[in-house]
N, C-alpha and C positions, 0 to 999 in steps of 0.2 A: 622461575622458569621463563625464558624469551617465548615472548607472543608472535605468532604469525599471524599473516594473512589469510592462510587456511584455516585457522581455528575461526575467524570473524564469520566464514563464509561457511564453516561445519553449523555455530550455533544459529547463523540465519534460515538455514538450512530445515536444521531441529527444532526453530522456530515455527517455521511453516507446516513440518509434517506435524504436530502439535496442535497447532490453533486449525489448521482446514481438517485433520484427518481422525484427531484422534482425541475430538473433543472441548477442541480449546475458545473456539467459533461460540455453543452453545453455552459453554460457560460464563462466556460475557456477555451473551445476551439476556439469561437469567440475570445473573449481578444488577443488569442493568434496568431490566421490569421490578427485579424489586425494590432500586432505586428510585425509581416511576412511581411504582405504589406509596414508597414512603413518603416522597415530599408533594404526592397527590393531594395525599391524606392529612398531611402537613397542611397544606394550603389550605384544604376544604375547614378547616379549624382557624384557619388569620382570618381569611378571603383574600379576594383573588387579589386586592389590591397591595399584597404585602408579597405578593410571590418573590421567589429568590432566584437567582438566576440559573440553577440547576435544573427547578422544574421546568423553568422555559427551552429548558437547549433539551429535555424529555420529551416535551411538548411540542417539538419540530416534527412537522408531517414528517411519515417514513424514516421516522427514527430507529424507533422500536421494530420495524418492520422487515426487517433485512434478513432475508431467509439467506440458512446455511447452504451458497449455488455450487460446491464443489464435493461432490459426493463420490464414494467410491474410483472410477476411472476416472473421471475426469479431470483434467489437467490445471494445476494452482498457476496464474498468470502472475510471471515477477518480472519486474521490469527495474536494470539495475543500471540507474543511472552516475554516471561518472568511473564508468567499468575501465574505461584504457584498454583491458586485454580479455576480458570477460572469462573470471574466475568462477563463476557459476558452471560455463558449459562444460569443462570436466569436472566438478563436481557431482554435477547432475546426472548421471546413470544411473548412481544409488539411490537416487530421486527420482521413480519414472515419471511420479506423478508434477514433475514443474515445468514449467515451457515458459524460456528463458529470453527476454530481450534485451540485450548491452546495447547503452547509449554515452556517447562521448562527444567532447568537441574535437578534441584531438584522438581519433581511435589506433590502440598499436596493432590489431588485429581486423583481416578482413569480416570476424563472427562480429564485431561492434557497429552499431550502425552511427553513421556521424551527424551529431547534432547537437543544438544547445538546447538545455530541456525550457531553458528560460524565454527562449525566443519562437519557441517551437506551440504550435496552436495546439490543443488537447480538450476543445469543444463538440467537434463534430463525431458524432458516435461513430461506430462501423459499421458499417451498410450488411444487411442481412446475410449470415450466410459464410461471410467470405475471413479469411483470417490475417492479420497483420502482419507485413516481414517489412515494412518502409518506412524510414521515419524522416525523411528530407522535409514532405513538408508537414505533417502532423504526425500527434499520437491520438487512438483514438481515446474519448472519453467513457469511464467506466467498464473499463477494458483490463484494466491490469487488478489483480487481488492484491501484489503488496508491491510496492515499491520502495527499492534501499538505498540509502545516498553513502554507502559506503567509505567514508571521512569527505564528503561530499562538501557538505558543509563548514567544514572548516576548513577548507583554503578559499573561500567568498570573503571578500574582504569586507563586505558591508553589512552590519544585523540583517536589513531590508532585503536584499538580497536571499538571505538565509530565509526570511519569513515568506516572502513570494515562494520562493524552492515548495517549501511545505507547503504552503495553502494552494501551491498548483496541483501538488501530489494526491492533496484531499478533495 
């Protein structure tokens, strides 16, 4: 059967209602405490000087700590960068719960805001209160729940390029 573009943006979709709504959040945070506990307890048995680098990336302040912040109404923030025409916003009815930002350098719709995500600042949090519609000169930081590079990725012509993209997203 031919793939569309709708099915990409149906299973990101059914991704989201998934992991925020319907259990999928607390399931990888258990996974992940008892990944903590095992190679805790692992170490506590070498010492510390043989640790492996899994407990350390456990061992990151505020790792473990990440409480599930989108409960019942509250709105899952996705911000979908390299949208061109922003296939989310009618998808999204069926989804009350997602509040959607399209970002593009070259946008075919007024709903996309234009910008390079690469160039674009994404340090300074958002000021109390107030909610995001602008992206000329930043995005804010710790602001978005998922963000999708919807074949994003592969028209960058350079690894590097691809690796900034993600480590800016994280």
């Amino acid at each position: 059967e031919k793939s569309t573009g709708r099915q990409r943006i149906a299973w990101c979709l059914d991704e989201c209602e998934e992991y925020f709504h319907k259990g999928g959040l607390e399931k990888v945070l258990a996974k992940d405490e008892r990944r903590y506990e095992f190679y805790r307890d692992e170490d506590s048995e070498k010492g510390s000087h043989e640790r492996g680098a899994r407990a350390i990336r456990l061992d990151t302040p505020g790792y473990l700590q990440c409480e599930p912040r989108r409960k019942g109404k509250d709105k899952v923030r996705l911000l979908d960068v390299g949208s061109c025409y922003n296939p989310f916003l009618s998808a999204s009815p069926e989804h009350l719960n997602l509040e959607v930002t399209a970002l593009d350098i070259n946008p075919s719709t007024e709903t996309v805001l234009k910008g390079d995500f690469l160039e674009i600042d994404c340090t300074a949090p958002l000021a109390g209160g107030k909610t995001f519609d602008d992206a000329q000169a930043s995005l804010p930081s710790q602001y978005f729940d998922v963000i999708v590079f919807c074949l994003l990725l592969s028209y960058m012509p350079s690894p590097h390029q691809r690796w900034k993209c993600c480590e800016k997203a994280n």
